[in-house]
N, C-alpha and C positions, 0 to 999 in steps of 0.2 A: 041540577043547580041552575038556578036565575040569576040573570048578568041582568042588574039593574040600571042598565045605562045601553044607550044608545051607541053603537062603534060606528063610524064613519072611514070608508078603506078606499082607496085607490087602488086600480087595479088594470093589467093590462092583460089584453087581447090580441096575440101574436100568432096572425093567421097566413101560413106558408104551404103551399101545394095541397090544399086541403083538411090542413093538422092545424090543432091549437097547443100551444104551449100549456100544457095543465101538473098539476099536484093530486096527487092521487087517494082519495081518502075514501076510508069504509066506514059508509054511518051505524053504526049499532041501531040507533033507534030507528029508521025506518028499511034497513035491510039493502041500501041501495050504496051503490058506488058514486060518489062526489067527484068531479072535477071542478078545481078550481085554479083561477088562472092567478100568474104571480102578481103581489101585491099588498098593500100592507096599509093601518092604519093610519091617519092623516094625525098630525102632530097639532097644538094650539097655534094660530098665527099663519098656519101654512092652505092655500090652497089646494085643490086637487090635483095641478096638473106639478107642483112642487110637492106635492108629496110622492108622483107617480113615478116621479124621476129620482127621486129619493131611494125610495125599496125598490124598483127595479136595479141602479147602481146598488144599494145595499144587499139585497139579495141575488143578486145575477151578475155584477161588475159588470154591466152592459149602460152603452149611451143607447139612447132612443133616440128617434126622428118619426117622423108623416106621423105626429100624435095629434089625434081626434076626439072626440068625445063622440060615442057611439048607445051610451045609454044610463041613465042615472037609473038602480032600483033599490027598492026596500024590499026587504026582508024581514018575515019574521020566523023563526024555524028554531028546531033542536035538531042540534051534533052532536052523538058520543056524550047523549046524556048534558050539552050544555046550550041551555033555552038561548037565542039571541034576538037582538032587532037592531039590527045592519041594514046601513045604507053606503050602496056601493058604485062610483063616480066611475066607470069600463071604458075604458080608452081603447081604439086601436092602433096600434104602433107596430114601426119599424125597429130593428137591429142597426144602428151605428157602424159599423166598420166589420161587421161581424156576418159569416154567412152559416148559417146555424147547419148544421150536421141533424138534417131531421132522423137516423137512428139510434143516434146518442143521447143517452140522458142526459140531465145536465143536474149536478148533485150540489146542495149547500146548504153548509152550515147555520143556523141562528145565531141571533146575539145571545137567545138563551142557550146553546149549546146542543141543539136535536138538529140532527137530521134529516131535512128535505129534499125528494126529489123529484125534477118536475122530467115530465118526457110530452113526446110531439104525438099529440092523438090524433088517429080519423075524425073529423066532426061527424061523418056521419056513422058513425057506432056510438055513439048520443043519441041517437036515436031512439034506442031501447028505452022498455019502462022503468028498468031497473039499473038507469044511470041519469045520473043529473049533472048540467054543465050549471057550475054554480056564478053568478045569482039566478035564480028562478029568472026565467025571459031572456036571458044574453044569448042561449043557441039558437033562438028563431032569431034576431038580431044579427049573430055571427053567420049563421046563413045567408042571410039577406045580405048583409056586407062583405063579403065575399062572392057571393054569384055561386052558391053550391043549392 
């Protein structure tokens, strides 16, 4: 299936003793493991850093703070059988009042009602051929901005 439009997403980069906050998906079509960090589509009207704050409290009920813009990219790829062209506004940000438990998943709900849950990876077992920190570019970035 072809998504005839362009998705524009906010999305954050919560990098702590060497892990990133990701969602864990398995692509059918190219055989690899996906990480992708939390984050969601920008709404009409709203910019990126109000939208980032948006679905990180809607999906995570977390404040942020020390939010940066650490890389705009496009994308163009298929998941799971659906073609997209995404362009993705990757913020790095802090936790708010919050000290994350890096071996605890952190599980949540949709608005549509599935199931997500994100856990705290090594960045470097990203490394591998056969996983991608998603958007294409952000783990050379996330390296770099953190000092690993």
């Amino acid at each position: 299936m072809k998504r005839q439009s362009i998705r524009v997403r906010a999305a954050a980069a919560f990098g702590v003793a060497g892990k990133i906050l990701v969602h864990r998906v398995e692509n059918r079509c190219d055989g690899k493991v996906w990480y992708i960090p939390p984050g969601g589509g920008m709404e009409y009207g709203e910019t990126s850093l109000e939208a980032l704050h948006r679905e990180i409290k809607e999906e995570l009920s977390w404040e942020i703070k020390d939010v940066s813009l650490i890389g705009c990219f496009e994308s163009f790829h298929r998941i799971n059988g659906i073609e997209e062209h995404e362009i993705s506004f990757t913020y790095a940000a802090a936790i708010n009042d919050v000290s994350p438990r890096l071996e605890e998943p952190v599980e949540v709900i949709e608005m549509n009602g599935k199931k997500k849950v994100f856990n705290w990876v090594e960045l470097n077992s990203m490394l591998s051929p056969t996983t991608v920190l998603y958007p294409a570019g952000l783990l050379a970035v996330v390296l770099d901005q953190y000092n690993l």
